[in-house]
C-alpha positions as semicolon CSV with decimal commas, in nm:
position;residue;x (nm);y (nm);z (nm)
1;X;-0,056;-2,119;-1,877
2;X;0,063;-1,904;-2,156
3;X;0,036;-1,505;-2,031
4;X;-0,089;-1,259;-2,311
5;X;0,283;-1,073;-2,169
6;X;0,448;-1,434;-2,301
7;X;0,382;-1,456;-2,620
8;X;0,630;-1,307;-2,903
9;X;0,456;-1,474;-3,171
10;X;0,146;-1,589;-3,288
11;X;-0,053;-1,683;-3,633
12;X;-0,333;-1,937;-3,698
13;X;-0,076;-2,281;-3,669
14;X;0,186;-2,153;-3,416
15;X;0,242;-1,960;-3,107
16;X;0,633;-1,836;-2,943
17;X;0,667;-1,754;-2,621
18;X;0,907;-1,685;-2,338
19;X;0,878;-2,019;-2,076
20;X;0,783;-1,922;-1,758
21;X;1,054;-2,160;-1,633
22;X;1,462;-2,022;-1,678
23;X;1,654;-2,311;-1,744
24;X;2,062;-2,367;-1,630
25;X;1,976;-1,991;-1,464
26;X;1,915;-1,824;-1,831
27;X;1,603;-1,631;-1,841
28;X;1,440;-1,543;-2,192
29;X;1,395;-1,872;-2,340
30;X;1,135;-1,876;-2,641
31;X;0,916;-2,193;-2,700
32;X;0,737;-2,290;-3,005
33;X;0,437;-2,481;-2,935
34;X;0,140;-2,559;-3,239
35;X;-0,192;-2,437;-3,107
36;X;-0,373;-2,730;-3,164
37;X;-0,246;-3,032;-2,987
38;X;-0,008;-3,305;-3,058
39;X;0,163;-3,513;-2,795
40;X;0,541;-3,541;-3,009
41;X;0,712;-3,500;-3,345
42;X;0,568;-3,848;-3,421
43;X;0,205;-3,675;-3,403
44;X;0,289;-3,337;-3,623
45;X;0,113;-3,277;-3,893
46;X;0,329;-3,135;-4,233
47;X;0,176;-2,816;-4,183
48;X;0,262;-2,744;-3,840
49;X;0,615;-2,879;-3,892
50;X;0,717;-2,715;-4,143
51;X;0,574;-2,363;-4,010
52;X;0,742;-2,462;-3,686
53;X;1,112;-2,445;-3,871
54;X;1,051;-2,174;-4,056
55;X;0,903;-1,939;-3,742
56;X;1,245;-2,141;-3,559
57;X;1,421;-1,956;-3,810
58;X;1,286;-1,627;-3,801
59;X;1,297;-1,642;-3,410
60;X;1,647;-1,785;-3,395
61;X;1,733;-1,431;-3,611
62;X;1,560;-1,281;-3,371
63;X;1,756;-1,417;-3,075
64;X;2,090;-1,386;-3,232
65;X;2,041;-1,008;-3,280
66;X;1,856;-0,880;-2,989
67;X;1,998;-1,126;-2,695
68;X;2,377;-1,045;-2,886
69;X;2,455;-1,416;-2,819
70;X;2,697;-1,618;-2,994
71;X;2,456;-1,927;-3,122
72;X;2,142;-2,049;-3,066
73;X;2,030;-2,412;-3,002
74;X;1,704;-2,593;-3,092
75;X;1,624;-2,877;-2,864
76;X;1,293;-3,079;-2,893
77;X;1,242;-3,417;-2,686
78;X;1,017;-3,709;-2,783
79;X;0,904;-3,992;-2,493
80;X;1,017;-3,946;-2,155
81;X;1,382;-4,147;-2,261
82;X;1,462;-3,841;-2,421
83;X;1,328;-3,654;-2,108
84;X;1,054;-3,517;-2,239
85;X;0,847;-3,358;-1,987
86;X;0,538;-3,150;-2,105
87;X;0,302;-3,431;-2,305
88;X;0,267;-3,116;-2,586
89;X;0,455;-3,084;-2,908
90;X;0,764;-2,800;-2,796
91;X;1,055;-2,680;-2,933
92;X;1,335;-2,447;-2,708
93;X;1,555;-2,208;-2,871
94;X;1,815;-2,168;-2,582
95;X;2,047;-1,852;-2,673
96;X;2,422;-1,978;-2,616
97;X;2,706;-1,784;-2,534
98;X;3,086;-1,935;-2,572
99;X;3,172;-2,130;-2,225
100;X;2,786;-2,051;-2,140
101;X;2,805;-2,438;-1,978
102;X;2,467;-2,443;-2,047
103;X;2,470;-2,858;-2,099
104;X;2,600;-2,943;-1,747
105;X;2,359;-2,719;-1,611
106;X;1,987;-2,814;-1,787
107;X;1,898;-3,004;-1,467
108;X;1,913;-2,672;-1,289
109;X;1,553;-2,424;-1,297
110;X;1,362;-2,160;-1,148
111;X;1,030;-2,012;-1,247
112;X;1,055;-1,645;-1,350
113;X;0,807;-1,366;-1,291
114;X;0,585;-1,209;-1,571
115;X;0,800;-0,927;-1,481
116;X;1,129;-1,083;-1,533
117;X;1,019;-1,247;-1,848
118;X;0,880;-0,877;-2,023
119;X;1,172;-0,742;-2,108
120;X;1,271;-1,110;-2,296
121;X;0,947;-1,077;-2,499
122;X;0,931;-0,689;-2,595
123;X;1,290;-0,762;-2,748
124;X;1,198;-1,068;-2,938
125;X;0,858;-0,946;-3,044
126;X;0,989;-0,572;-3,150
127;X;1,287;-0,779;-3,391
128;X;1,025;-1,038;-3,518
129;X;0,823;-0,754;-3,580
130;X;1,098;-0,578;-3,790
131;X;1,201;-0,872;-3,933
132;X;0,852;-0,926;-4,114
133;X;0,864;-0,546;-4,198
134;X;1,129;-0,606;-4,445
């Protein structure tokens, strides 16, 4: 369940928010989820997909500044051969950091607190914010 606290985004087609799990021990993850259902890509209607990259962008901005990482990656899995794992359309933007080892260690999670997740949100929601200011 998505907490009000979560959320960093929202408009009529898309919601971001920071995942309640912290994947290879890296709290502050953003997901993009459309908020109406569809299982996978295969399912995703133009509209949604296309809003979907361009709030990927905007949030991927968002992550580079505030977080002060070095990249950001998009990952998005379709089936379970692809280990998909929540049966709803969902993109991650992980924040990477050079030698982060972030690959050899996506098998490895913990669920975070509202509280730990706060300070994740307030900084991606006050730079989205700005972002659409200018």
């Amino acid at each position: 369940m998505i907490r009000r606290s979560d959320i960093v985004f929202q408009d009529d087609l898309v919601t971001v928010f920071i995942g309640s799990f912290s994947v290879a021990n890296k709290p502050g993850q953003p997901i993009i989820v459309p908020n109406k259902h569809y299982e996978n890509l295969y399912e995703l209607p133009d509209a949604e997909a296309k809003r979907i990259m361009l709030v990927s962008r905007t949030v991927a901005r968002a992550i580079k500044k505030s977080y002060k990482c070095d990249g950001v990656m998009v990952r998005q899995n379709n089936e379970p051969a692809s280990s998909q794992h929540a049966f709803h359309y969902h993109m991650h933007l992980f924040p990477r950091y050079t030698d982060d080892e972030l690959d050899a260690n996506m098998g490895v999670s913990r669920r975070t607190t509202p509280e730990e997740r706060l300070p994740y949100a307030t900084r991606l929601r006050d730079e989205i914010q700005k972002a659409h200011a200018r």
